[in-house]
C-alpha positions in Angstrom: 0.0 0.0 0.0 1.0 3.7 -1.0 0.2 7.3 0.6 -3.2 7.8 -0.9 -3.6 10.8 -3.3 -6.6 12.9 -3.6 -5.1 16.3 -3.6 -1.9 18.3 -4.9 -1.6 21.8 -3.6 1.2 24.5 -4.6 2.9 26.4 -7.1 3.1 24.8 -11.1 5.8 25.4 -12.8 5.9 25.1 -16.6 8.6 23.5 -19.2 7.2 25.0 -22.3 9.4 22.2 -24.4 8.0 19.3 -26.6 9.4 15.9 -26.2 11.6 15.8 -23.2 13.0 12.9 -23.0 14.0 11.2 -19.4 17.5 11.2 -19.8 17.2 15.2 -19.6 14.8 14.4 -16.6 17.1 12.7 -14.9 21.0 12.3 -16.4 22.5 8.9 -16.6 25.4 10.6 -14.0 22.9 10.6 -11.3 22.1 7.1 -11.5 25.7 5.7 -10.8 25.4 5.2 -7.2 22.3 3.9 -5.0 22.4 6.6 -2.7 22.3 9.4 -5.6 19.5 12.3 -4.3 17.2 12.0 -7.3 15.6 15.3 -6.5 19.1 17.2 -6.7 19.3 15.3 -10.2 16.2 16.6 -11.5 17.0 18.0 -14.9 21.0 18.3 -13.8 21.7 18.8 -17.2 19.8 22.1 -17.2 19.9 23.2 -13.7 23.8 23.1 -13.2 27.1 24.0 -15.3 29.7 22.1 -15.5 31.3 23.6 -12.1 28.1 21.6 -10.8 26.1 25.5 -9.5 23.1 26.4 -10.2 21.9 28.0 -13.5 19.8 31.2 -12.1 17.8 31.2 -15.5 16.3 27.7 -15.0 12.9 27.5 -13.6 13.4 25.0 -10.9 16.2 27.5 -9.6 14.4 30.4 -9.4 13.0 31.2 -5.7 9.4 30.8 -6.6 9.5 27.6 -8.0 11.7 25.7 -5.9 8.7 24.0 -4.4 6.8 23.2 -7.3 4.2 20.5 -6.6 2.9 20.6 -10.2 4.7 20.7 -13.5 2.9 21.9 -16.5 4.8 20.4 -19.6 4.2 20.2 -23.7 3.3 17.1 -25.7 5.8 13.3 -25.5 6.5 14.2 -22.4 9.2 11.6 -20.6 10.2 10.0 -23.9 13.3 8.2 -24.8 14.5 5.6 -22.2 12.6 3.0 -20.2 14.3 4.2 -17.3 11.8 4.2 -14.3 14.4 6.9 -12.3 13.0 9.6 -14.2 9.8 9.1 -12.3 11.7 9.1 -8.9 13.5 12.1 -9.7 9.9 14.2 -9.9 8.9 12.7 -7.1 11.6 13.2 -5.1 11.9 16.9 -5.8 8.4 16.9 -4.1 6.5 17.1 -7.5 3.1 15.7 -7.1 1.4 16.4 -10.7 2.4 16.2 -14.1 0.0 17.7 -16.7 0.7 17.2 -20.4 -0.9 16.3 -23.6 0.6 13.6 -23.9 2.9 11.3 -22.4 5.4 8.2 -23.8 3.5 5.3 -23.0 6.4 3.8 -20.1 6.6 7.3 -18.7 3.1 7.3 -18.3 2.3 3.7 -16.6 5.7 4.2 -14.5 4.5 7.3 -13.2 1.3 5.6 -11.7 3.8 2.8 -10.5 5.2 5.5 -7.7 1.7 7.7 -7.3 2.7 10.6 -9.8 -0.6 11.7 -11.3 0.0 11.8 -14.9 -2.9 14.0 -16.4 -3.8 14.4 -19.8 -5.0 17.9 -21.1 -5.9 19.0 -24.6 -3.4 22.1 -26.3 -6.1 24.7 -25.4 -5.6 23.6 -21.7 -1.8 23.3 -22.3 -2.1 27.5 -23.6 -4.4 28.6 -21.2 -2.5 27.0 -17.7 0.7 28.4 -19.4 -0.5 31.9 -19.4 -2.5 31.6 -16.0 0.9 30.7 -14.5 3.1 33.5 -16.1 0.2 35.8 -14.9 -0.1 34.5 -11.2 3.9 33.3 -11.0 4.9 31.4 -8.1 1.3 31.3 -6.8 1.3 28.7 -4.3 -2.6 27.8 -4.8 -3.1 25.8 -7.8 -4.8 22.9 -6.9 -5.2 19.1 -8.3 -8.3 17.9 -7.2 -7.9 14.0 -8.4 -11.7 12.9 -7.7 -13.2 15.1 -10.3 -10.0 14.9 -12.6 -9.6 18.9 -12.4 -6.8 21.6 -11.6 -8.4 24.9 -10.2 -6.3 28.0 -10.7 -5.7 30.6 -8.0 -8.2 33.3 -9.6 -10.5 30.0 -9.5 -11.2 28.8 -13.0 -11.2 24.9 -13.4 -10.0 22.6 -16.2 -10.6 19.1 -16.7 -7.4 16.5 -17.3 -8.0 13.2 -18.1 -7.0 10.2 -16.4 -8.6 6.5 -16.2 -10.8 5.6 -13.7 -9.0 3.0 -12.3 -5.8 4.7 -11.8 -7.7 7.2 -9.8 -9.3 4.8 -7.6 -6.0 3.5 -7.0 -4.4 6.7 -6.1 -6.7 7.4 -3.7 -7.0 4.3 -2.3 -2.9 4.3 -2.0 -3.3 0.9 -3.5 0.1 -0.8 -5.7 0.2 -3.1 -8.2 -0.7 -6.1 -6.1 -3.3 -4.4 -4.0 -4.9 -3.9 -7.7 -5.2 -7.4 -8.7 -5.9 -8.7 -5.4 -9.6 -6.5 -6.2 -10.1 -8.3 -9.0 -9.5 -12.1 -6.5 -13.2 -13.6 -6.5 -13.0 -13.3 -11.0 -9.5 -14.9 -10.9 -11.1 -17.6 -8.7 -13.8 -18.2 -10.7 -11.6 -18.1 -13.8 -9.1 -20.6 -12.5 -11.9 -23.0 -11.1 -13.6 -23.1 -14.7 -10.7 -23.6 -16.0 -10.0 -26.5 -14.0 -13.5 -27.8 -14.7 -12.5 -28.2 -18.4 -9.3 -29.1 -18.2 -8.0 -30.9 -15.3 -5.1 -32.3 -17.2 -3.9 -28.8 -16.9 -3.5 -29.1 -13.7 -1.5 -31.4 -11.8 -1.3 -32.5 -7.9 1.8 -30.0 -7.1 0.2 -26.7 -9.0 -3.3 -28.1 -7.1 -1.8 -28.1 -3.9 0.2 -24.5 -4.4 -3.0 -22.6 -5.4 -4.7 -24.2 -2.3 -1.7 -23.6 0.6 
């Protein structure tokens, strides 16, 4: 079981670049030891020179955004590389949201993997967020509220995001990838006994008595 989600709160910060791949979210010198801090790696490449200090121009450096909850970013986001650190790294930098319209498919289920809401939003969204946070910068009351799959600005407007219905019920239920299957138990009973019923050659003594311990 996870931390159930229902609400992000805070200031959204916004990468107004297509098709960022994760090895610019987090780069393959951050993942050398085990005790790396993923959050310090968040898009290293862009966030530090080569002396290894801050770059003041970059958004996750500037004062007002160093505690972004919510990043607002452009279409294929997290493409490129399987790697499931990339995820970590958000998280671990305290972000809680990611709103794009559209994500690379591995990106997208490993974010749900470690409760990052990955929310789909149509270009007209994408425009419209990007201007409400240049025009309310570093406002810390943007809000995700996951059970009606909507962000509500700080002047109070409210757009939709889309995200399946079961991955929302999971969020907020904190529930992993076990706890998932184990709701779907009775139908993978019932399936496995009807199966049995028709085939019982299928299933010798040893697998018998392992489903039944």
């Amino acid at each position: 079981m996870r931390k159930p989600v229902r609400e992000i709160s805070g200031v959204m910060a916004v990468m107004p670049v297509a098709n960022v791949n994760t090895d610019a979210i987090i780069p393959s010198v951050w993942l050398r030891t085990a005790t790396a801090d993923m959050g310090k790696g968040l898009f290293g490449g862009q966030r530090y020179d080569d002396e290894g200090n801050e770059k003041p121009d970059f958004v996750l450096n500037r004062p007002p955004f160093r505690e972004t909850k919510i990043l607002l970013a452009d279409e294929n986001f997290g493409c490129g590389s399987s790697r499931e650190a990339a995820v970590w790294a958000l998280v671990e930098f305290g972000i809680g949201c990611v709103l794009a319209p559209s994500f690379a498919d591995i990106f997208y289920e490993n974010a749900f993997r470690n409760s990052l809401v990955a929310g789909v939003i149509d270009q007209a969204t994408y425009q419209a967020l990007k201007a409400t946070v240049e025009a309310h910068e570093g406002s810390p009351d943007f809000r995700i509220d996951l059970a009606s799959a909507s962000v509500v600005t700080p002047a109070g407007e409210v757009h939709g995001f889309r995200i399946p219905a079961s991955r929302v019920e999971a969020l907020m239920r904190g529930d992993d990838e076990i706890a998932m299957t184990l709701q779907h138990q009775p139908a993978i009973e019932a399936h496995y006994a009807a199966a049995k019923a028709g085939s019982d050659w299928l299933f010798p003594a040893t697998l018998q008595r392992s489903a039944g311990s």
